[in-house]
C-alpha positions as CSV (number, residue, x, y, z in Angstrom):
1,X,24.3,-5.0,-5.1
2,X,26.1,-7.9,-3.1
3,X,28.2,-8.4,-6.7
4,X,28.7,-4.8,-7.6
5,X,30.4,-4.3,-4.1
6,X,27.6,-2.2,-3.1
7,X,27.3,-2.8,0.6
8,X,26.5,0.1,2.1
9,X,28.0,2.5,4.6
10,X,31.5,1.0,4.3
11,X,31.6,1.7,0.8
12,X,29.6,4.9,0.9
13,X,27.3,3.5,-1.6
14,X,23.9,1.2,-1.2
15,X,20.4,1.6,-0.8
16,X,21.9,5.3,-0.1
17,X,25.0,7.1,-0.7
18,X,26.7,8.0,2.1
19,X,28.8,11.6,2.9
20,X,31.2,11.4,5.8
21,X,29.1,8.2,7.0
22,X,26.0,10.0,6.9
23,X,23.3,8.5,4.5
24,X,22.2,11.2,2.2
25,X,18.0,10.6,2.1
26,X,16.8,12.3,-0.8
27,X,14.6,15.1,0.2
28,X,10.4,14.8,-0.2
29,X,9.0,16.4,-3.5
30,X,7.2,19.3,-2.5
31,X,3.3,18.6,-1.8
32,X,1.6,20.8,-4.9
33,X,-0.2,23.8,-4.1
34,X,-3.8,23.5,-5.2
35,X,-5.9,26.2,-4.9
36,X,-9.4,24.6,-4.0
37,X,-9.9,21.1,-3.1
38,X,-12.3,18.9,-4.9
39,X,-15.5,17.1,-3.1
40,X,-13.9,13.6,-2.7
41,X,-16.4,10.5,-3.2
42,X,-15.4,7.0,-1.4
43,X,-16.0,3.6,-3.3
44,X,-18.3,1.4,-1.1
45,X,-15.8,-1.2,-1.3
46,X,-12.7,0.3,-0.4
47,X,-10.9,-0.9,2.3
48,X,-11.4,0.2,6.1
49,X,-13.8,2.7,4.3
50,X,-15.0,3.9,8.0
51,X,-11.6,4.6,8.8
52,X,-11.2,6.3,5.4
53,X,-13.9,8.7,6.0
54,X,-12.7,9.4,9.9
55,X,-9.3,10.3,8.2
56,X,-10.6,12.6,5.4
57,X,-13.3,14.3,7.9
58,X,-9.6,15.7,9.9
59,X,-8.4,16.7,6.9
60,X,-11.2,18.7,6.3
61,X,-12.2,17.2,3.1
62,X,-15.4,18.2,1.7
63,X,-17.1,14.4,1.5
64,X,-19.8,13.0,-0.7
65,X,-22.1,10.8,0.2
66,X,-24.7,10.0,-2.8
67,X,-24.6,6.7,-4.2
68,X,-22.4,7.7,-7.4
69,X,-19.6,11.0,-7.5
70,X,-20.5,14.6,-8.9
71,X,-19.0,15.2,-12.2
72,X,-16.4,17.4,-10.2
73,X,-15.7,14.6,-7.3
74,X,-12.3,13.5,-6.3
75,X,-12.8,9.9,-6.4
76,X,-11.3,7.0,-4.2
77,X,-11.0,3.4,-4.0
78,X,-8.6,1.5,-1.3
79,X,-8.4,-2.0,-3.0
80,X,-6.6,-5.0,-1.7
81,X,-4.4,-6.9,-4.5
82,X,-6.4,-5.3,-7.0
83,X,-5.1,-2.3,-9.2
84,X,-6.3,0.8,-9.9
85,X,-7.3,0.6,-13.0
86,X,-9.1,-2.9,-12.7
87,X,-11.3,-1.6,-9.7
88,X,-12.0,1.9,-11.9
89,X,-13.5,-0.6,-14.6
90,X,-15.7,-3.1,-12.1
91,X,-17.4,-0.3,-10.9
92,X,-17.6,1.4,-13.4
93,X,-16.1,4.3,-12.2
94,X,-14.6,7.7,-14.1
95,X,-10.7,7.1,-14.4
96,X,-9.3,10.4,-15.2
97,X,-10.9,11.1,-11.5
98,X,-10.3,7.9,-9.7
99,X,-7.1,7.7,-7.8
100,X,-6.0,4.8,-5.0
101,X,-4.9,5.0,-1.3
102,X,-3.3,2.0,0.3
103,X,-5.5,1.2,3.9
104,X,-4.2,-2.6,4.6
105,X,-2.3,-0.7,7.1
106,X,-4.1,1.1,10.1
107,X,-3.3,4.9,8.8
108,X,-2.1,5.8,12.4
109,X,0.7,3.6,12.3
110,X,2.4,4.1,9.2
111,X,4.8,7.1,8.7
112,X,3.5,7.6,5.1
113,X,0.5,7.4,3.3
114,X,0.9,6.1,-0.8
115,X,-1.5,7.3,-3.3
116,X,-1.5,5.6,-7.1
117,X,-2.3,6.6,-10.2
118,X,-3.9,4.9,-13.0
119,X,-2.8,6.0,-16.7
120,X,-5.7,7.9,-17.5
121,X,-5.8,10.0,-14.0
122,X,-5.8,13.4,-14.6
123,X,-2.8,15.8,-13.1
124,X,-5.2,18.2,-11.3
125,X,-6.4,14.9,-9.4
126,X,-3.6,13.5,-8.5
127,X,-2.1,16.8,-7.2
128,X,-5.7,17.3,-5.4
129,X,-5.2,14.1,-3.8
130,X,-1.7,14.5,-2.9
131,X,-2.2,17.7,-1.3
132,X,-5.5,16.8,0.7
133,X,-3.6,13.7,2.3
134,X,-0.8,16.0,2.9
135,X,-2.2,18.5,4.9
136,X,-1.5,17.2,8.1
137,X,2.3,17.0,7.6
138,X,2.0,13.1,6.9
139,X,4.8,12.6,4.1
140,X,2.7,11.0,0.8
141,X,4.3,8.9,-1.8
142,X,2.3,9.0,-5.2
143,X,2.9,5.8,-7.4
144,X,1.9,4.6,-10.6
145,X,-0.8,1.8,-10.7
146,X,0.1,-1.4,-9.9
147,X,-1.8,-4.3,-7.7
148,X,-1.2,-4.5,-4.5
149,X,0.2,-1.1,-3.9
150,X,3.7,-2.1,-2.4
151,X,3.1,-3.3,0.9
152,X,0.6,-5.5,0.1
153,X,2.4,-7.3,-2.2
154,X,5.5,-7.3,0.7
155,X,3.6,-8.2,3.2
156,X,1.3,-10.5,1.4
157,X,4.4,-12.8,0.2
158,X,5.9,-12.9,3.4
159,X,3.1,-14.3,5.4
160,X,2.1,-16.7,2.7
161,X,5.8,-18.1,2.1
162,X,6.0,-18.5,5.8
163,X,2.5,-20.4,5.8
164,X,3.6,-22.5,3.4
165,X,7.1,-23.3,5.5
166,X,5.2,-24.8,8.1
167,X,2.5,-26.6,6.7
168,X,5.4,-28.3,4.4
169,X,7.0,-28.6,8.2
170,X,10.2,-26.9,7.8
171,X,10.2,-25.8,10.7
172,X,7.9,-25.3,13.6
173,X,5.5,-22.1,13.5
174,X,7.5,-21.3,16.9
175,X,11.1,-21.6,15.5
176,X,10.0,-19.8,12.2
177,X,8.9,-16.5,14.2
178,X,11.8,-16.3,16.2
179,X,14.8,-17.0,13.2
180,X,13.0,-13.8,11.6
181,X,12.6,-11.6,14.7
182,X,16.1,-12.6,15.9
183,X,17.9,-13.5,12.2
184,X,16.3,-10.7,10.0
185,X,15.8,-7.9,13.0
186,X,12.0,-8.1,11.3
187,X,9.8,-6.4,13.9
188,X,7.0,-8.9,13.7
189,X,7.6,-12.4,12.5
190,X,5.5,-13.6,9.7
191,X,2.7,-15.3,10.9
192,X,2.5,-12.6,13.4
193,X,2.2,-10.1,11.3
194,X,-0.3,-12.0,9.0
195,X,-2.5,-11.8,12.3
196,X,-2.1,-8.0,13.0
197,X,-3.1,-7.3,9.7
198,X,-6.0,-9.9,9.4
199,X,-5.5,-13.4,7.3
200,X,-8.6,-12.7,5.6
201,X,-6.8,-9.6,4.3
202,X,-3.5,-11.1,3.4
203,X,-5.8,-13.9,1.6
204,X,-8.0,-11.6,-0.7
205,X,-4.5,-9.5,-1.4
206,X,-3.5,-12.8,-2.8
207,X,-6.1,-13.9,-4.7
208,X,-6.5,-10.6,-6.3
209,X,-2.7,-10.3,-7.2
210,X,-2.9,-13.9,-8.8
211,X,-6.1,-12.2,-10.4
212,X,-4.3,-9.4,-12.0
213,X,-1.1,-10.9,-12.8
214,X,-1.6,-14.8,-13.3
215,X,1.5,-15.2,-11.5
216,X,1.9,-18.4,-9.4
217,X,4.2,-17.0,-6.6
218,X,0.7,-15.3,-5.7
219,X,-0.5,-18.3,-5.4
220,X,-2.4,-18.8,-1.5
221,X,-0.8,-21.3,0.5
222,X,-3.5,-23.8,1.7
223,X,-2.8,-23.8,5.1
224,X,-3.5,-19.8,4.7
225,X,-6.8,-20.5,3.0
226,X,-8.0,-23.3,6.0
């Protein structure tokens, strides 16, 4: 962007065009109407799975609780690093049903809730999903699979390059937070935020990334893993 001379408001162009100074944010699809709501069945190793449940009781879903979904069940997993389609296979789970929420985050802080597919999800699903997590007014983003969700993978990599700053002793854990806060305008520095959302967490959203993709930037700093 930096080299194309796409800068921003100055130039009316950047991560958004801009009319008259005003950012133009593209408007949220429309949530899909659905006419009747599947059952929706919960893997037992999603994440903050008590949390899941709480959030689907106020929206009203109609919940499952047997060991294994009906044939007609909605079903959902809330992995950590791990994709959607990977986590439909371990547990042997139907596919064309199975769609994923993102719950590193505590739900009641985030302005958006992200759902994704995996290639064999089927369209009454994923509209069944979108519009159950919808009906509170929360916006919902629907993605296609991919490990880690987005934030995970974001988050993930910022708290592990900054854990592997200071054990290399770059800088001082001290110094680090506050060139971020103050430098970057980040509201949390890194190893803060690796706290508020748990280092055991960030650490299994790493090791599952390097899992699914083999890639060594996923790799888990050792001062994280001690």
């Amino acid at each position: 962007r930096l080299a194309g001379g796409v800068v921003g408001k100055k130039v009316g162009d950047g991560f958004y065009a801009y009319k008259d100074g005003v950012a133009q944010v593209p408007v949220e699809p429309p949530v899909p109407e659905v006419s009747a709501l599947p059952p929706v069945w919960v893997s037992p190793k999603a994440a903050r799975r008590a949390e899941l449940y709480q959030l689907l009781k106020n929206l009203g879903a109609s919940i499952e609780t047997a060991q294994a979904p009906s044939a007609a069940a909605l079903i959902l997993v809330a992995p950590l690093g791990l994709d959607v389609t990977t986590l439909a296979a371990v547990e042997r789970l139907d596919p064309t049903r199975t769609i994923g929420i993102d719950m590193m985050l505590d739900d009641a802080a985030t302005k958006r809730r992200v759902l994704a597919t995996n290639p064999a999800s089927r369209p009454d699903m994923r509209d069944a999903a979108h519009a159950l997590f919808a009906k509170d007014g929360k916006a919902v983003s629907v993605i296609k699979d991919s490990g880690g969700f987005v934030t995970q993978r974001v988050v993930a990599t910022i708290v592990n390059i900054a854990a592997d700053m200071c054990q290399q002793g770059i800088c001082s854990t001290k110094d680090l937070e506050v060139a971020v806060t103050l430098g970057l305008g980040y509201p949390l520095g890194p190893l803060a935020m690796g706290d508020r959302y748990g280092p055991t967490n960030i650490l299994e959203v790493l090791f599952n990334l390097q899992t699914v993709y083999g890639a060594p930037r996923y790799r888990p700093s050792p001062w994280l893993r001690r």
